[in-house]
N, C-alpha and C positions, 0 to 999 in steps of 0.2 A: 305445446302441451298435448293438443289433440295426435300430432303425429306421432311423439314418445308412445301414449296411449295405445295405438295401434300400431306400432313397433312391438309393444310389452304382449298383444293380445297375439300378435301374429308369432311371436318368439313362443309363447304361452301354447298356441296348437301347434307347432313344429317340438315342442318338445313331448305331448303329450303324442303327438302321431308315430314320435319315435318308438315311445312306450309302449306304443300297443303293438306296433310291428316286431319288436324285441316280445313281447309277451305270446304275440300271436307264433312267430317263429321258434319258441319252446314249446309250446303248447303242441304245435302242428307239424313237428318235425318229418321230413316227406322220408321214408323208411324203404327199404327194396330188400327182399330175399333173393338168396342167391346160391347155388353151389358154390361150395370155397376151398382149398387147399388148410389138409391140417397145420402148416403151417403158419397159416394166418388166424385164427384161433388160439393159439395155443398161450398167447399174453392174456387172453380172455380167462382161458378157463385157469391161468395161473393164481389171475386176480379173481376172480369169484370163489375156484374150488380148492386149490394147494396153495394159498395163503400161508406163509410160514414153512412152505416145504419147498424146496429145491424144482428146478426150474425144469429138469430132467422128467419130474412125473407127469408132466405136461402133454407128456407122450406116450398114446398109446402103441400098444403090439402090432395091432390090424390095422391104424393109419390110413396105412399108403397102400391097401390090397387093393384088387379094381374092383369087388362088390361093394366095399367103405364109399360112403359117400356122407358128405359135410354139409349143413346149412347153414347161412349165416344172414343177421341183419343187418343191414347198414343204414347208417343215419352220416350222412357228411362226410362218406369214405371214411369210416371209423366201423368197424365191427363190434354191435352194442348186445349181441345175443348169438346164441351157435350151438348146434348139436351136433354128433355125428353118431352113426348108422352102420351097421354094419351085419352079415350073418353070424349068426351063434346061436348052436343050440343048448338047451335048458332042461333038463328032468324033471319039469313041471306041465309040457307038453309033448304030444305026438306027432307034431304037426311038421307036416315037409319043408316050409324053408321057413323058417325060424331069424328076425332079425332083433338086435340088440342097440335099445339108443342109449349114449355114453355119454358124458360132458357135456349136458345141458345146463345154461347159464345163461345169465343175464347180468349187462354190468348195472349195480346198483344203482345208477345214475337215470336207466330208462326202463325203473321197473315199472307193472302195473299199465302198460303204455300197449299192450297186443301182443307184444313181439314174438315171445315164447309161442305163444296158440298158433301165430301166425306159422312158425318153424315146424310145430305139428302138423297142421292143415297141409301142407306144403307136403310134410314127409308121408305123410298117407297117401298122397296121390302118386309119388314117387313108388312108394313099397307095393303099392295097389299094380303099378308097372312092371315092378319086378315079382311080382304074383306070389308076392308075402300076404300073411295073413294072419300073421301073430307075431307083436311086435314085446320087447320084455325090457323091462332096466330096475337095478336099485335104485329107488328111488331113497333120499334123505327126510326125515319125517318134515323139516320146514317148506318140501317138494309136494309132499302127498299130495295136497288141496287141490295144487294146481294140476298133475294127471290127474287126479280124479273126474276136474272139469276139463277134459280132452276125453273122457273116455275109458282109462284105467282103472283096472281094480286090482284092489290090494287084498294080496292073498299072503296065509302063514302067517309066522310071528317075529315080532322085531329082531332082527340080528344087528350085530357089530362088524362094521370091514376098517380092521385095524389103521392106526392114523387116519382113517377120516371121519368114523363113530354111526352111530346107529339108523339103518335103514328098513326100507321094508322090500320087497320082490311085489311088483307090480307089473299088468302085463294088459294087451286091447288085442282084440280082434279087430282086424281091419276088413272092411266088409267093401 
């Protein structure tokens, strides 16, 4: 009887050890940013941002130029967040190299968790490299909050970019 006992207690922390290890390993998922090809993104931003649109929009114009450059997170060789970067200028400023972030997303599954800020931080030291200094994008009004706490201000008045719906023009000094 005593041994069933400490069978049942030993079975009893072996199942709770597992629990925490499974809890801790969501909770703690080890994450790595990385320059990435826009092709490896582009299932990302199909499922975050062109939901219901064709798989085609997935892709932008500037891509593949050699000043475009992509970030991506990763959690378990799985791409869970990604921006990409590129120049373009804006009639909103004067400023000599002018860059434009595109297709920021995060898949729902690891919001709230860094990743996005992480992809900011990250693209600032990169742009700060290539001696940008004004960086711009529409931003989507469910986006605003989050550039704002990177940095961004929102200038002008809400517009519309047809099929995807109402934005603002947001823009940082990179300093």
């Amino acid at each position: 009887m005593l041994e069933e006992k400490e069978d049942l207690n030993h079975y009893n922390f072996l199942q709770n050890l597992k629990m925490f290890v499974l809890k801790y390993k969501m909770e703690y998922q080890v994450a790595h940013i990385k320059l990435v090809d826009a092709e490896e993104i582009r299932p990302l931003r199909h499922k975050m941002l062109r939901q219901g649109k064709t798989y085609s929009t997935t892709s932008y114009n500037r891509d593949n130029e050699s000043l475009t450059f992509h970030l991506g997170v990763t959690v378990e060789d799985k791409i869970v967040s990604c921006a990409t970067f590129y120049p373009e200028e804006t009639n909103k400023t004067q400023e000599k190299n002018p860059y434009r972030l595109r297709g920021m997303a995060t898949d729902s599954n690891y919001l709230r968790k860094g990743y996005g800020r992480q992809i900011m931080q990250e693209a600032f030291q990169i742009l700060k490299l290539k001696e940008c200094n004004f960086l711009w994008c529409n931003a989507r009004i469910i986006a605003v909050p989050f550039y704002q706490s990177v940095g961004f201000q929102k200038t002008g008045d809400l517009f519309d970019i047809s099929d995807i719906g109402p934005h603002y023009y947001m823009y940082k000094i990179i300093k």
